[in-house]
LOMARGU-176955 format. One record per residue (C-alpha): chain; x, y, z. Coordinates in nm, 4 decimals, padded with zeros to 6 digits, m for minus. Example, Ala and Ser with C-alpha at 12.3 -4.5 7.8 and 13.67 -1.06 7.14 Angstrom:
   chaine          x          y          z
        A    01.2300   m00.4500    00.7800
        A    01.3670   m00.1060    00.7140
//
This chain:
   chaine          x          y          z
        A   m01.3205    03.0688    02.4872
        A   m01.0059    02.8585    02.4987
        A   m00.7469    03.1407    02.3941
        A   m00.4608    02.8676    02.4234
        A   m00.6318    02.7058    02.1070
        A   m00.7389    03.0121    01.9344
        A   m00.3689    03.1425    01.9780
        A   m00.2870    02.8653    01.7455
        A   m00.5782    02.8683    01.4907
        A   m00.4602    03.2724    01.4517
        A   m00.0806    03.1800    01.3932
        A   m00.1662    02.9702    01.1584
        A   m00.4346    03.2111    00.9760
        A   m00.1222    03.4516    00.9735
        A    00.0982    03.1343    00.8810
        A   m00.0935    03.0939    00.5625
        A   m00.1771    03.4924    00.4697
        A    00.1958    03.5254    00.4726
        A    00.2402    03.2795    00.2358
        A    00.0039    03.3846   m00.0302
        A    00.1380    03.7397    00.0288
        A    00.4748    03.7457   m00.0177
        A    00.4413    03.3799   m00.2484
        A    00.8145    03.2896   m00.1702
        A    00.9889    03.1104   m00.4696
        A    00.6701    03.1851   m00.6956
        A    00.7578    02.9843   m00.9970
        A    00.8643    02.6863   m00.7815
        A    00.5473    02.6681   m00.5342
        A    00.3539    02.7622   m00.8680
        A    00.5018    02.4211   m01.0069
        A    00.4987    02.2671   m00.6875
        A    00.1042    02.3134   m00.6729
        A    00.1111    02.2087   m01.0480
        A    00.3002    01.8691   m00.9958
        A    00.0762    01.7950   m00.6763
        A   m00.2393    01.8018   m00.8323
        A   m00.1339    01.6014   m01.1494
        A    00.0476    01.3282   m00.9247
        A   m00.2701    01.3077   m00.7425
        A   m00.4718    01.3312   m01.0813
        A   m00.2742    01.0537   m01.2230
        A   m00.3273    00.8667   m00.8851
        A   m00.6687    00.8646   m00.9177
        A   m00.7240    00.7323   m01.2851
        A   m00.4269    00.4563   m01.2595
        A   m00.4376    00.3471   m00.8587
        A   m00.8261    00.3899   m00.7036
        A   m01.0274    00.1471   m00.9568
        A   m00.8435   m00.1076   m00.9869
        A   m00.5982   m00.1267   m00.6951
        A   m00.7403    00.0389   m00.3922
        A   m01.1242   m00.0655   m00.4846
        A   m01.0521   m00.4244   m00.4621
        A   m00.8092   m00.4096   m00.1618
        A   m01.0993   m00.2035    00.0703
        A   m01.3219   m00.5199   m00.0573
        A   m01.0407   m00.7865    00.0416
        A   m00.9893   m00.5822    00.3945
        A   m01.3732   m00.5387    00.4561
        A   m01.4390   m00.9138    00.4006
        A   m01.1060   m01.0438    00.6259
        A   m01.2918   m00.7873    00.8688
        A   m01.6140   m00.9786    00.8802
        A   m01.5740   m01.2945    00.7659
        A   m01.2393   m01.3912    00.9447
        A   m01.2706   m01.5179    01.2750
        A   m01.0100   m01.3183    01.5184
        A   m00.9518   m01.6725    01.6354
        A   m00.7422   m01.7774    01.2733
        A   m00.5973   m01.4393    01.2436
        A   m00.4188   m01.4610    01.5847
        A   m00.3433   m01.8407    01.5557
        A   m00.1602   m01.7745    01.2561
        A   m00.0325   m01.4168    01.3287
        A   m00.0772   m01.3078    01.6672
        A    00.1732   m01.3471    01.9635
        A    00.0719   m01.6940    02.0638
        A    00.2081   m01.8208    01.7079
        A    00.5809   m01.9701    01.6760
        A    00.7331   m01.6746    01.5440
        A    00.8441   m01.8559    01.2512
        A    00.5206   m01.9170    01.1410
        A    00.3789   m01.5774    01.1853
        A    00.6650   m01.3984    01.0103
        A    00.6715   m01.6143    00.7384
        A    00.3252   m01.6496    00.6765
        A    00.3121   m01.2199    00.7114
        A    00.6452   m01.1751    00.4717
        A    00.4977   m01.4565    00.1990
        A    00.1475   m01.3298    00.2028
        A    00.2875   m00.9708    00.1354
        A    00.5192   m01.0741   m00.1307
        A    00.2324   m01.2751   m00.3493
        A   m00.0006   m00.9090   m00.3133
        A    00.3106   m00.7572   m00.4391
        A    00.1227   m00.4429   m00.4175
        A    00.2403   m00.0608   m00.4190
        A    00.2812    00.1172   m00.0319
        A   m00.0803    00.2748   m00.0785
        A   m00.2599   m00.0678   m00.2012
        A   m00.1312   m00.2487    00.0899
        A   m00.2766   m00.0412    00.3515
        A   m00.6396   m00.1452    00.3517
        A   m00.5318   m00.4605    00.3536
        A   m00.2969   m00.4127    00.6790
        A   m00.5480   m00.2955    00.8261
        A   m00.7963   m00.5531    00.7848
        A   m00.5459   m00.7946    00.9787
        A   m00.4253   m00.5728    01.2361
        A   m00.8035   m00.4673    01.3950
        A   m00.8449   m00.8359    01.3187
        A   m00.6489   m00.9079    01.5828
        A   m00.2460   m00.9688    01.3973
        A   m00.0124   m00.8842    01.6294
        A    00.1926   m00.5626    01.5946
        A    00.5614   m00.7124    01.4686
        A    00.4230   m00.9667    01.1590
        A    00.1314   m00.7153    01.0687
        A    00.4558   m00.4476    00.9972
        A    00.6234   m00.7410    00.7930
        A    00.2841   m00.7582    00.6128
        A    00.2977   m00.4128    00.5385
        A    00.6924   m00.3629    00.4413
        A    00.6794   m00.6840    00.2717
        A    00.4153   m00.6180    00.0354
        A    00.5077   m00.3261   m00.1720
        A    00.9151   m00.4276   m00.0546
        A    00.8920   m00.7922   m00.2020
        A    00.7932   m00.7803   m00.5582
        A    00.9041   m01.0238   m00.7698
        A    00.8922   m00.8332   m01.0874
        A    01.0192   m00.5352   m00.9918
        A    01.3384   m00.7724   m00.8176
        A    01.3580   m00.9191   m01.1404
        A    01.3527   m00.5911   m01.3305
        A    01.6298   m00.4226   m01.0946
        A    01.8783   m00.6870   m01.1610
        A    01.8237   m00.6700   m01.5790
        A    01.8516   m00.3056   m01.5463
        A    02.0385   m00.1994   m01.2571
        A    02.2824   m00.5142   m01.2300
        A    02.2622   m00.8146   m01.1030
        A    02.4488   m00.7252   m00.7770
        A    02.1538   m00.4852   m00.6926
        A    01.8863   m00.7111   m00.8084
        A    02.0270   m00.9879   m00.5685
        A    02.0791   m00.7328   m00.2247
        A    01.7066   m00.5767   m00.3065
        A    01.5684   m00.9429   m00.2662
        A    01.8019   m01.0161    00.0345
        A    01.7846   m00.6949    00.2093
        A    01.3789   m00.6899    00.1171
        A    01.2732   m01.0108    00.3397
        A    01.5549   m00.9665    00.5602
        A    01.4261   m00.5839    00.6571
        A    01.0744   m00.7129    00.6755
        A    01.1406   m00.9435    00.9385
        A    01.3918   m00.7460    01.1218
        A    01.1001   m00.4196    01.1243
        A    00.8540   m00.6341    01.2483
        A    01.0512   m00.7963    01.5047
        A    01.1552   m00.4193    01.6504
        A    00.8050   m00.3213    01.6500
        A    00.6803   m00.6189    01.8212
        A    00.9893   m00.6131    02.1066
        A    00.9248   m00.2074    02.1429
        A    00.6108   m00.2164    02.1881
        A    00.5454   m00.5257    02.3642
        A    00.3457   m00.4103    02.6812
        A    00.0762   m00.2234    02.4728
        A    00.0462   m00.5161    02.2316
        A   m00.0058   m00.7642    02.5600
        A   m00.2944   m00.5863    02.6893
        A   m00.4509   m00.5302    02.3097
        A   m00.3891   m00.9119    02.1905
        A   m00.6004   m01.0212    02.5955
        A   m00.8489   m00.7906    02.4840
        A   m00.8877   m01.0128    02.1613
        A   m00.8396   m01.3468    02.3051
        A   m01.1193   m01.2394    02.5766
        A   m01.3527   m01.1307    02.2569
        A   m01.3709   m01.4849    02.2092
        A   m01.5351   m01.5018    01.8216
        A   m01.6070   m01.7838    01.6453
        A   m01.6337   m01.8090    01.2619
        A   m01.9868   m01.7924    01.0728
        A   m01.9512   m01.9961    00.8092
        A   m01.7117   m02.2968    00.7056
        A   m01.3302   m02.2414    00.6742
        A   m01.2852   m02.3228    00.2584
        A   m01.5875   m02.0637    00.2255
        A   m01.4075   m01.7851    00.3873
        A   m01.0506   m01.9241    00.1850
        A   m01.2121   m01.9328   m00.1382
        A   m01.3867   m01.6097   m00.0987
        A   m01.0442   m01.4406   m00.0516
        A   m00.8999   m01.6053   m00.3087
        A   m01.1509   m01.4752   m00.5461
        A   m01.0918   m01.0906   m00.4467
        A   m00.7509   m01.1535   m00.4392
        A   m00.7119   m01.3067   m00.7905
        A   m00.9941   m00.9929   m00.9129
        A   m00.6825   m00.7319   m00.7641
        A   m00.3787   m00.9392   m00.9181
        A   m00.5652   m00.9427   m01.2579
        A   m00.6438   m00.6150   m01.2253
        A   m00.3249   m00.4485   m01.1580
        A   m00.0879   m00.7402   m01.3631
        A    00.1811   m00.5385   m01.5724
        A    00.3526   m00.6488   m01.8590
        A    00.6474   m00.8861   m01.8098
        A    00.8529   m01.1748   m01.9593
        A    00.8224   m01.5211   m02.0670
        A    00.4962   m01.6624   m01.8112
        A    00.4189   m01.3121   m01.6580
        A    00.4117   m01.1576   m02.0078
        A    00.1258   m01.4725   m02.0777
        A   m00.0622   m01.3937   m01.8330
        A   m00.0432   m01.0126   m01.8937
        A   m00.1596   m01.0622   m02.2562
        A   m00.4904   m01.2653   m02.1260
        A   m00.5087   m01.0540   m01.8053
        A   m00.8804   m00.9410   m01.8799
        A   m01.0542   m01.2960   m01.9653
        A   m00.8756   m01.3809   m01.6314
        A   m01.0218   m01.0963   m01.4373
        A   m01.3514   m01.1508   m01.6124
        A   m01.3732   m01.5125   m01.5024
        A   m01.2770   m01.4567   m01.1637
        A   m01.5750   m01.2094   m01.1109
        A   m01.8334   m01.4492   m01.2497
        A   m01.6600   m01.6777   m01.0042
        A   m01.7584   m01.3857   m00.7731
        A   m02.1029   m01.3776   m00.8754
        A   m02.1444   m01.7430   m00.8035
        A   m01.9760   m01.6970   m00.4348
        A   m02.2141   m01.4262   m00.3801
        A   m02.5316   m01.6717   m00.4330
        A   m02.4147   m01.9479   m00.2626
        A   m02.2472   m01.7761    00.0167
        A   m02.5228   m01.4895    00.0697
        A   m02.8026   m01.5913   m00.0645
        A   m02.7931   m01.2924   m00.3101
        A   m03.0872   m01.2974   m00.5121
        A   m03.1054   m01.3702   m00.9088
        A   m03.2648   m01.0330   m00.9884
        A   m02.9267   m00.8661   m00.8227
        A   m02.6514   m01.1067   m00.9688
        A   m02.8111   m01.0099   m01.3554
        A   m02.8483   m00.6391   m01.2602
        A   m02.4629   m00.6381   m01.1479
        A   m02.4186   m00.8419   m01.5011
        A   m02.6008   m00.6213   m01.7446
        A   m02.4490   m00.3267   m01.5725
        A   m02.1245   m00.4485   m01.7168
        A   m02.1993   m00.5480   m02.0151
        A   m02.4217   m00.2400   m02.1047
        A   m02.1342   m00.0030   m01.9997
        A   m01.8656   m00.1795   m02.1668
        A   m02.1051   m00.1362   m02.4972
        A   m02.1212    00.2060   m02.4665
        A   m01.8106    00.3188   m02.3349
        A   m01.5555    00.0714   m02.4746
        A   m01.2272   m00.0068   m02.2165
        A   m01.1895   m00.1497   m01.9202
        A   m01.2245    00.0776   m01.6160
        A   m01.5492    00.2388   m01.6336
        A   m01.7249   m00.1288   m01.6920
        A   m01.5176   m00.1843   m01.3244
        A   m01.6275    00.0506   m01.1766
        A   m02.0063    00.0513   m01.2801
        A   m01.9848   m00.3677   m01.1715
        A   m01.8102   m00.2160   m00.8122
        A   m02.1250    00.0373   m00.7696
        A   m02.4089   m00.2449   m00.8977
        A   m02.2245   m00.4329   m00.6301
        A   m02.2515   m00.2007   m00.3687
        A   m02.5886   m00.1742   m00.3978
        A   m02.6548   m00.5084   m00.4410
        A   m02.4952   m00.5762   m00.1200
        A   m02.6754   m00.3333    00.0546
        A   m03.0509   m00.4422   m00.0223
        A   m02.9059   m00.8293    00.0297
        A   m02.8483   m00.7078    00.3925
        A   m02.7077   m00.9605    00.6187
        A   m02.3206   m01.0131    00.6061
        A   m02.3178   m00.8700    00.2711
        A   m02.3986   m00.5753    00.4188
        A   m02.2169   m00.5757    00.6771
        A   m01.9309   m00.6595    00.4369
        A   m01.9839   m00.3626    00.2691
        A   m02.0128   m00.1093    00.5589
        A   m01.6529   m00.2714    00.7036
        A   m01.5035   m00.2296    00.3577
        A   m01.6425    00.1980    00.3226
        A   m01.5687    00.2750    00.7028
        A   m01.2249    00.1469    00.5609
        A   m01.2314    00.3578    00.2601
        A   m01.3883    00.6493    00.4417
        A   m01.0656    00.6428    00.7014
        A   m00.8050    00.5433    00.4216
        A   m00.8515    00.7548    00.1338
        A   m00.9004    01.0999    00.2167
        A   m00.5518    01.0794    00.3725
        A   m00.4330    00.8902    00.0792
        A   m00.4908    01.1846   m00.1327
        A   m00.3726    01.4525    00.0641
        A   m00.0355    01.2978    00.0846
        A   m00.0319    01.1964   m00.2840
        A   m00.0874    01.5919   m00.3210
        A    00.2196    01.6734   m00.0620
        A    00.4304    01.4003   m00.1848
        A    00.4002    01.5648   m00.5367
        A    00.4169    01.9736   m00.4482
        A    00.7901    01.8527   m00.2654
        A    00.9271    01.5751   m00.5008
        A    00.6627    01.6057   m00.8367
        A    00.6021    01.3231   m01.0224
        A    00.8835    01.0306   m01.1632
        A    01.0765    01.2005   m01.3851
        A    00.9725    01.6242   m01.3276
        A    01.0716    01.8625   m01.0017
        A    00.8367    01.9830   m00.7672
        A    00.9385    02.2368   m00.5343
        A    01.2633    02.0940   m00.4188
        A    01.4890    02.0910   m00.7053
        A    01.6001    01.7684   m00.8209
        A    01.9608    01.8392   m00.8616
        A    01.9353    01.9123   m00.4885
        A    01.8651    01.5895   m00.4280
        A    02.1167    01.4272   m00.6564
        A    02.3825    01.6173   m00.5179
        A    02.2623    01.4408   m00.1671
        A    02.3037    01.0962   m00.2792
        A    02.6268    01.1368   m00.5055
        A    02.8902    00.8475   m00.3593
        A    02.8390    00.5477   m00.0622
        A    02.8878    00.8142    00.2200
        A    02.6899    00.6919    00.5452
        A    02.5077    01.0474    00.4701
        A    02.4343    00.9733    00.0776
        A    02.2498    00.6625    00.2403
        A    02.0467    00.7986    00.4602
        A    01.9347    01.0987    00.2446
        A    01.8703    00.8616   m00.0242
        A    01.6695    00.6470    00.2276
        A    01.4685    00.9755    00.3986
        A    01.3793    01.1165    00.0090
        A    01.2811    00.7286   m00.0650
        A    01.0739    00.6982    00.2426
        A    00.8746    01.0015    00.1808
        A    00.8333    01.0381   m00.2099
        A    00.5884    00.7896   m00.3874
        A    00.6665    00.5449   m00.6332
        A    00.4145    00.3416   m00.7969
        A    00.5154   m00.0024   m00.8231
        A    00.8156   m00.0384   m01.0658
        A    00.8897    00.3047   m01.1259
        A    01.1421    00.3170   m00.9083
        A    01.3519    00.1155   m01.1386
        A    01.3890    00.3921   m01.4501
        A    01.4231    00.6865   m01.1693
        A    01.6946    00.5168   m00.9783
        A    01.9097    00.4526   m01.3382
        A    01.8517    00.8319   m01.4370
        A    01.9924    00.8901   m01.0536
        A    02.3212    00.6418   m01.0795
        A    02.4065    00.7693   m01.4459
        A    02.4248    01.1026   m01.2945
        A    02.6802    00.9580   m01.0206
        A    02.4711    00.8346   m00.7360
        A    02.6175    00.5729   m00.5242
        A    02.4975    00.2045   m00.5498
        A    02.5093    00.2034   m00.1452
        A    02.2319    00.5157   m00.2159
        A    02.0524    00.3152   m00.4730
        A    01.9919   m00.0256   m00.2732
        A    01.9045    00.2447    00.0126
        A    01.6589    00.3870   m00.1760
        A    01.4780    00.0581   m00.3227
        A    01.4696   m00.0599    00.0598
        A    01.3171    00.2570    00.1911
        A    01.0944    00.4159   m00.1424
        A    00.8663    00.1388   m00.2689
        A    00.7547    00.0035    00.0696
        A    00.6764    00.3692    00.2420
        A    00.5441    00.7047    00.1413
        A    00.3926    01.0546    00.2829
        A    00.0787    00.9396    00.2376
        A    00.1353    00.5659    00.3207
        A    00.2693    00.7411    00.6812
        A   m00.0317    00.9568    00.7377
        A   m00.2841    00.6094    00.7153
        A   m00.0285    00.4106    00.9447
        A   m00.0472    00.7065    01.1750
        A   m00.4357    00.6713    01.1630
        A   m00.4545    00.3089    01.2070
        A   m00.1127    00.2509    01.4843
        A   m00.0781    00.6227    01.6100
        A    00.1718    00.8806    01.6322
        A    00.4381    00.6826    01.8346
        A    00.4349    00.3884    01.6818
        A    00.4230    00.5030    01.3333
        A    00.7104    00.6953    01.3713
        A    00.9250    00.3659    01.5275
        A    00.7771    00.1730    01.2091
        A    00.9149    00.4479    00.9530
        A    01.2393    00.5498    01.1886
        A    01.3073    00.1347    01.1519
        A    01.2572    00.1556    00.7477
        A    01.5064    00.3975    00.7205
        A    01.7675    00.2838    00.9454
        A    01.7439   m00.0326    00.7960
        A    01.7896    00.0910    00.4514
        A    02.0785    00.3859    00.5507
        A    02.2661    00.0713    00.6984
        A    02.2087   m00.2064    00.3858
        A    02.3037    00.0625    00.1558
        A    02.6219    00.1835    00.3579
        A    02.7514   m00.1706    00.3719
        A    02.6632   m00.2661    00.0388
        A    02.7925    00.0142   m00.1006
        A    03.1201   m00.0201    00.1151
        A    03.1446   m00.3645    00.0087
        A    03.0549   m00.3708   m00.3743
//
């Protein structure tokens, strides 16, 4: 028996008996455990169907069907780095997805062989660089804050990814040879794999489009005969791309329509087309399913952690707009004024609580009518949306400790510095 181990398994048995002993703080753990499970509740019904289903689907398919070849022409270390970092920064900002959404998809390009420094753009970029929610700061927050967000947004995104690339540069040498002696060659035609993509990607905008103004608000109000079309569009990819047969493509139809007749809405109808689908896939064999074992293995890795941070996230910080079990005065009092401090506390509480995309906005003018700094705020829009406890604990399962903790160390050093200088300056 390996007593060094058991030594540790035992503290921690006494660890957690002395907890539900002596319950420290009762009422506060009590509504720490309460906010947890309804953040991770409300998680589940507004953020797995429609935003992380489709995303495991995109990063399964860039898995299979992308040659490493493209991937590393376009993003890996043999690219002019103006090309890879723009092409990792813009395709982030069109997702304009929340931290959690984005990490299947990160994924997908960076075992597809993306080198380290534009796959972290990628990743900051896409919950960092959303055009709504830029657009939304400035009508709400001010202009002046609207404006730095954008700035400060692609500027950080290129500056993280060109730390991580530069710190780690050794280990990604040896892992981008290991790709370039792997030597893969596409399986099928270039605008196949391109409008394939497309297709998922239009079925997660649709899916997840909020309300807006003026074009976005048009689109919003016709958001489900768009997502409707583009999955017929699907259906017709899937018979000329893998042969599918008829039988499957009216099973995955009537499935649909028969649930949407008996249980009126919109996201149970989803979901019974994604588990038709799956099956379909599966009996199809071939790439499809091989698409769809890339795209659970992904799932299978991702979620579990996704939810146990959503859980921790909420038992510390609760949900937008109630206290878990650190008090939320506590952490207003932190980021009151443009002190180099009130930054970075405002960019270590962004960093770890999560925000679902835009809800930053109404938590952050609650924050600055109660007399945090705007320094704080920009520091906090830098550092919230883009990373999260449980966006960390994926990153750590897909990069590792180390460099997970150089990617997040980077996102809020960033942020503390923006805000500091912003807030000294305006």
């Amino acid at each position: 028996m390996n007593w060094r181990k058991e030594l540790v398994k035992i503290a921690l048995g006494f660890l957690i008996f002395g907890i539900l002993y002596f319950l420290p703080f009762r009422e506060r753990f009590l509504n720490g455990l309460t906010e947890g499970v309804l953040l991770a509740h409300w998680y589940a019904q507004e953020h797995v169907i429609f935003c992380l289903i489709p995303a495991f689907f995109i990063a399964g398919a860039i898995s299979v069907f992308v040659s490493k070849e493209s991937v590393m022409r376009y993003l890996g270390p043999s690219a002019p780095k103006a090309v890879a970092y723009s092409v990792a920064a813009v395709s982030g900002a069109i997702l304009a997805v929340c931290s959690c959404t984005i990490l299947p998809l990160f994924a997908g390009i960076y075992l597809n062989g993306a080198g380290l420094g534009p796959a972290t753009t990628f990743l900051y970029a896409g919950p960092a660089i959303n055009v709504l929610a830029i657009v939304l700061t400035a009508r709400i927050l001010g202009f002046e804050l609207g404006l730095a967000r954008a700035l400060g947004a692609v500027l950080t995104s290129i500056i993280i990814g060109l730390f991580m690339e530069f710190l780690f540069r050794k280990e990604e040498k040896e892992r981008m040879a290991a790709f370039a002696a792997q030597n893969i060659q596409a399986s099928r035609p270039l605008w196949h794999t391109v409008l394939f993509l497309a297709t998922l990607v239009a079925i997660l905008l649709f899916a997840t489009w909020g309300p807006g103004e003026g074009l976005w608000q048009q689109i919003y109000l016709h958001k489900w005969q768009l997502l409707a079309l583009t999955s017929l569009l699907l259906l017709v990819e899937l018979r000329v791309f893998f042969k599918m047969s008829y039988l499957w493509l009216a099973a995955i139809f009537a499935t649909v329509f028969l649930t949407e007749i008996i249980f009126p809405g919109q996201k149970l109808p989803f979901l019974a087309g994604v588990i038709s689908l799956c099956l379909a896939l599966y009996f199809t064999g071939g790439e499809a399913k091989e698409w769809l074992e890339s795209s659970y293995i992904l799932a299978r890795q991702i979620l579990p952690l996704l939810f146990f941070g959503v859980i921790a996230a909420g038992f510390f910080l609760g949900r937008p707009g109630h206290e878990g079990f650190i008090p939320s005065q506590y952490v207003a009092s932190l980021v009151g004024g443009n002190s180099f401090l009130a930054n970075f506390y405002a960019s270590v509480v962004g960093a770890f609580m999560y925000f679902a995309t835009l809800t930053e906005v109404p938590i952050l003018q609650g924050l600055l009518g109660a007399g945090m700094g705007k320094g704080p705020a920009l520091a906090l829009l830098l550092a919230g949306p883009a990373v999260s406890l449980p966006n960390m604990l994926v990153i750590r399962s897909i990069l590792g400790t180390k460099k997970t903790l150089a990617y997040v160390s980077a996102v809020i050093v960033v942020a503390t510095i923006s805000g500091f200088l912003f807030g000294k300056f305006f």
